[in-house]
N, C-alpha and C positions, 0 to 999 in steps of 0.2 A: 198114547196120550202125548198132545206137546210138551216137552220140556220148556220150563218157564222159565228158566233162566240161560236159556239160548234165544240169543236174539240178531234177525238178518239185517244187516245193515240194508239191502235192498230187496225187495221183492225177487224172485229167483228171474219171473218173465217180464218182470219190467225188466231187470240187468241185463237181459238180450239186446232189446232194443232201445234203452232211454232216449228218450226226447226232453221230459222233461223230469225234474225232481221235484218230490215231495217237501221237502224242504229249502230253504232257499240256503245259496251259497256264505263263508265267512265271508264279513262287510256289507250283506246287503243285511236293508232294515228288516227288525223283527217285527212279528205279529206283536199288537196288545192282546191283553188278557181282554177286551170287549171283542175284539175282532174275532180270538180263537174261540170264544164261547161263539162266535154268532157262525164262526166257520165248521165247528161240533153238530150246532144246531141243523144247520145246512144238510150236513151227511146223513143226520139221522130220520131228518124228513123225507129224505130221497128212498123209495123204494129199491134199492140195490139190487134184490133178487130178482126183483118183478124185469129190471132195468137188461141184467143181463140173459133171461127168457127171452124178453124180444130180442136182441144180438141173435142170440144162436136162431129161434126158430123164425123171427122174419129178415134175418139180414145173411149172416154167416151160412147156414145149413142152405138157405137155396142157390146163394151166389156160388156157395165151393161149389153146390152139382151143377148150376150152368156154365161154371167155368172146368169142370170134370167131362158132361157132355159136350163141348166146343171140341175139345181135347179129342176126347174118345173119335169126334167126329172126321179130324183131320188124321187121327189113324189109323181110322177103317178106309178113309177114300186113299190112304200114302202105300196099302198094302197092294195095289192093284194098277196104280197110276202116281209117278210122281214128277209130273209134268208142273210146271209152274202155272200152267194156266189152269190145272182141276185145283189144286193145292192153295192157291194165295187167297182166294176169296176165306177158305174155313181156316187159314192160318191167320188171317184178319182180324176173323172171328174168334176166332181164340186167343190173341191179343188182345182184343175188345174187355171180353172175359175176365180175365189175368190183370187187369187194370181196377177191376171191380173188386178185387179182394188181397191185390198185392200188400196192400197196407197195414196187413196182419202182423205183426212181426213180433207175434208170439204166437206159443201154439206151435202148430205142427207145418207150416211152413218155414218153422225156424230149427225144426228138426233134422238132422243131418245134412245140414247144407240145403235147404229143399229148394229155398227162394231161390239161389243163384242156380241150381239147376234147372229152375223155370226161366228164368231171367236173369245173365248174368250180366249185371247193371248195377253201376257205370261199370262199363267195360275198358280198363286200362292197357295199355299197351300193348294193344290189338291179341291180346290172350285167346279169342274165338278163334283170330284170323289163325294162331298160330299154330292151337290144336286140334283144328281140323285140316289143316297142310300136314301136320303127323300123319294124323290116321291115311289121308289121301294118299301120301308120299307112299308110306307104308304098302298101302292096299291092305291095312290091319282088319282081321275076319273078326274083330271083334265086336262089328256092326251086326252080325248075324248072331248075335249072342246076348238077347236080351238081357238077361243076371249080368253079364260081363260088359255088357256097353253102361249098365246102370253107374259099375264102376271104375269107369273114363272121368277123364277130367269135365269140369263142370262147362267150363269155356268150347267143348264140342258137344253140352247136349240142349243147349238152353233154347229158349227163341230168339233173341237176336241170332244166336251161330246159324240157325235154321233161315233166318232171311238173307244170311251171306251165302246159301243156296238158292234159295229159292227166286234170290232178283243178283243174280252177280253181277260184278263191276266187267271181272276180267271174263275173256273167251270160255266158254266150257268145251269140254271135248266133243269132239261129234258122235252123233247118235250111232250106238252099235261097237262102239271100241269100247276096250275095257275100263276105261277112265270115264268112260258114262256110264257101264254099268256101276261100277263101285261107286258114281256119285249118286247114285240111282238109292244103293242099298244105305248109304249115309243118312241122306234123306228118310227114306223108311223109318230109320235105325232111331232117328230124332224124333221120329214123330210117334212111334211107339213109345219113346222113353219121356213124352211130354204128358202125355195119354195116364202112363205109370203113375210118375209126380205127382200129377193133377188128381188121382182115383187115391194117393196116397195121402195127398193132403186133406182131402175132405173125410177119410176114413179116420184121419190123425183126432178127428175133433171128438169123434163118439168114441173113440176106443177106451175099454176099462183103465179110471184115472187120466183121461187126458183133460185136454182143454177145456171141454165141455164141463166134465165132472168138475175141475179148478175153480172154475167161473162159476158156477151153478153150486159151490158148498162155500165160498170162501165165507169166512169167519170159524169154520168147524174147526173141530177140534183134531182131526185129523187133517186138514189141508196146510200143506208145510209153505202153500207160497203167497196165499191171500190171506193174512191172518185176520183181516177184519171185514167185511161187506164190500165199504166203498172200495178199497185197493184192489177187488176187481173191476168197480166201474173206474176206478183211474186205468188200469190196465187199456180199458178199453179207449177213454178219452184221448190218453197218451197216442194211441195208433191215431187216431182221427186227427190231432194234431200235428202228427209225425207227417202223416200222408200229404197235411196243408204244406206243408215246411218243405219237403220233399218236391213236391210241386212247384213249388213255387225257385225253390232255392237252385236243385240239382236239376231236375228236369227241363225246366223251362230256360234254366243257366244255361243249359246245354244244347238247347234250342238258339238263344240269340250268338252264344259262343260259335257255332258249326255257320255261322253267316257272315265271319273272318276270318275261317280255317277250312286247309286245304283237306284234314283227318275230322270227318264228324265224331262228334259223340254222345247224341242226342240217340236215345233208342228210338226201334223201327224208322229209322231216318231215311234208311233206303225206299221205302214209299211213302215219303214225303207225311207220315202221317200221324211223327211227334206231339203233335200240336193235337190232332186227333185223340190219339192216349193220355194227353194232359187233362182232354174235354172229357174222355170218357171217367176217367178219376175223379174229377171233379160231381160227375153223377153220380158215381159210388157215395161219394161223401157226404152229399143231397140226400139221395134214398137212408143212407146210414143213418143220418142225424136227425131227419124226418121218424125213421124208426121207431129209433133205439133211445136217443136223448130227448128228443121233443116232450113224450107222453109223462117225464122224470122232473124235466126240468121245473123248479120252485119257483119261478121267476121266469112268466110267459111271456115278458115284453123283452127278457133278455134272449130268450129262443128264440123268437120273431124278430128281433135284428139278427141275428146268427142266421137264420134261414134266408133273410136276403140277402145278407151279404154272400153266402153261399148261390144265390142267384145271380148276382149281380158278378161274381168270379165266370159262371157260366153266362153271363152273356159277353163278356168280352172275352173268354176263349172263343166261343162261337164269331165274336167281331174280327178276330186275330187269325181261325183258319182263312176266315172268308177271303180277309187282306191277303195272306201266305207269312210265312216267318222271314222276308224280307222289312214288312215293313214294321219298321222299329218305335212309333207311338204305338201298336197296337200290341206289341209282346209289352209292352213298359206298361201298357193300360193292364193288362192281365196279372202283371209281376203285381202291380200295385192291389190287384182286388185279392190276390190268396195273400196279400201282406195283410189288407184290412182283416180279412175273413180269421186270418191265423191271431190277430191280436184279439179279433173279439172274443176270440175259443178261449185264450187265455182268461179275459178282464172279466169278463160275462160271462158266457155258457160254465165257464168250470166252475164260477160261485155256485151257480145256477143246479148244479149239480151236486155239491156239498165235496167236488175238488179242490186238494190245496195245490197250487202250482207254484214254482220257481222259478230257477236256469233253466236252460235248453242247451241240449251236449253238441248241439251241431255251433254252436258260440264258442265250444273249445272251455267251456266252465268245469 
């Protein structure tokens, strides 16, 4: 039974990832007592359980397996051939994927490092570059060691370190010396170990008491992290907003930033196809909210601007590849529409949902 008189100051899997708080900051204005009765009301009308069903069985449970089979895929074709030219189109793909469900940042991609061993992004101080010049320098057999490569630094197993193979800047060694083969078994070695992550991230959801179970009982009496309904559909708003925020702020920052710097740092940059993964993010978030929040939401004129503005984000990324991430109205046009889409999330969809929102920790609150 819960002990009643312990109480978490935050949710265990919001405190992972906060984006935003349930509460607002000292000095911002309070709720009235009219407001938190109509904000009460809100939550209790919203179907909470019905809300987090759809998540897991039409959004969550198919994207982890088609981002598990992407996976799988580029490490059955990495055991036989790891030529850049078999390998980039299904590491694309799997990119692609990985974009569809990065925004989880609970749950079992938050489990033991998992995110950054799928992606580790933003990548500071060439950390990929640096730990896979170890293993290289090395000739470390620790690439033939699946268990043992699991437990390598996260910067030589991720998919960015994998596109500083698979598209390098500098000369590789030539075909037949030892320094192509061990770049050969590196390769393998990553793409085995993406294959792992990805079959362990989705297995992370169903496993007894994970994610799935959290999301699917919160308010019980044994669930120590949702203590009520909605604070799993915040859990899950919070990610969708994170995602907008993340897009808009780090991602696409990092996109116009790499267009006056000699060191990018915009991920999968090396094929030009940042702006690509921002597009594809942005459909995640589409299909998500189409899902998961649309059928929830109390206030269907508020989801219906929420759904275009989530359109209308997609269509100037789509305006923005077309141009390239040179030209700078069309990333500014795209900054502006995940700024729109994110404030609606806030003002709208979350009343809309019976969420209380705040601060946002990316503001430094």
């Amino acid at each position: 039974m819960r002990c009643l008189n312990h109480r978490r100051l935050v949710p265990l899997a919001v405190l992972a990832s906060l984006t935003i708080a349930m509460t607002a900051p000292a000095g911002a204005a309070t709720s009235t007592a009219a407001e938190q009765t109509a904000e009460t009301a809100a939550a209790q009308a919203v179907d909470h359980k019905a809300l987090a069903a759809r998540a897991l069985d039409g959004y969550i449970r198919p994207e982890f397996d088609g981002f598990e089979t992407a996976a799988a895929r580029l490490a059955a074709a990495a055991e036989d051939d790891q030529s850049p030219e078999t390998l980039l189109p299904l590491y694309d793909a799997a990119y692609d994927a990985w974009m569809r469900v990065w925004f989880f940042r609970f749950g079992p991609l938050e489990a033991e490092g998992r995110r950054f061993r799928l992606e580790f992004w933003p990548e500071r101080s060439g950390i990929a570059y640096r730990a896979i010049s170890a293993l290289v320098r090395a000739r470390n057999p620790i690439v033939d060691d699946p268990d043992a490569f699991a437990g390598a630094s996260a910067g030589a197993q991720n998919l960015v370190a994998m596109e500083r193979l698979l598209r390098p800047r500098d000369a590789v060694p030539a075909a037949g010396t030892d320094g192509a083969g061990y770049r050969h078994r590196l390769i393998r070695a990553m793409a085995r170990n993406l294959a792992r992550e990805a079959a362990a991230a989705r297995a992370g959801w169903d496993e007894e008491g994970g994610a799935a179970f959290l999301l699917m009982t919160a308010g019980a009496e044994e669930n120590m992290t949702y203590f009520t309904p909605d604070e799993a559909t915040f859990a899950l708003f919070n990610a969708f907003h994170g995602a907008l925020q993340e897009l808009e702020e780090l991602r696409l920052g990092a996109v116009a930033a790499d267009q006056a710097s000699t060191s990018p740092r915009a991920a999968h940059e090396r094929a030009g196809a940042s702006l690509e993964n921002i597009r594809a993010g942005i459909g995640g978030l589409i299909d998500f909210e189409r899902i998961v929040f649309a059928p929830a939401a109390i206030d269907q004129m508020a989801q219906a601007a929420m759904a275009a503005s989530l359109a209308e984000a997609a269509r100037a990324a789509d305006a923005a590849i077309a141009a390239g991430p040179a030209d700078i109205a069309g990333i500014a046009a795209l900054k502006s529409a995940l700024a729109d889409a994110r404030g609606l999330a806030v003002s709208r969809l979350a009343p809309a949902l019976g969420v209380r929102v705040g601060f946002n920790s990316f503001d430094g609150d």
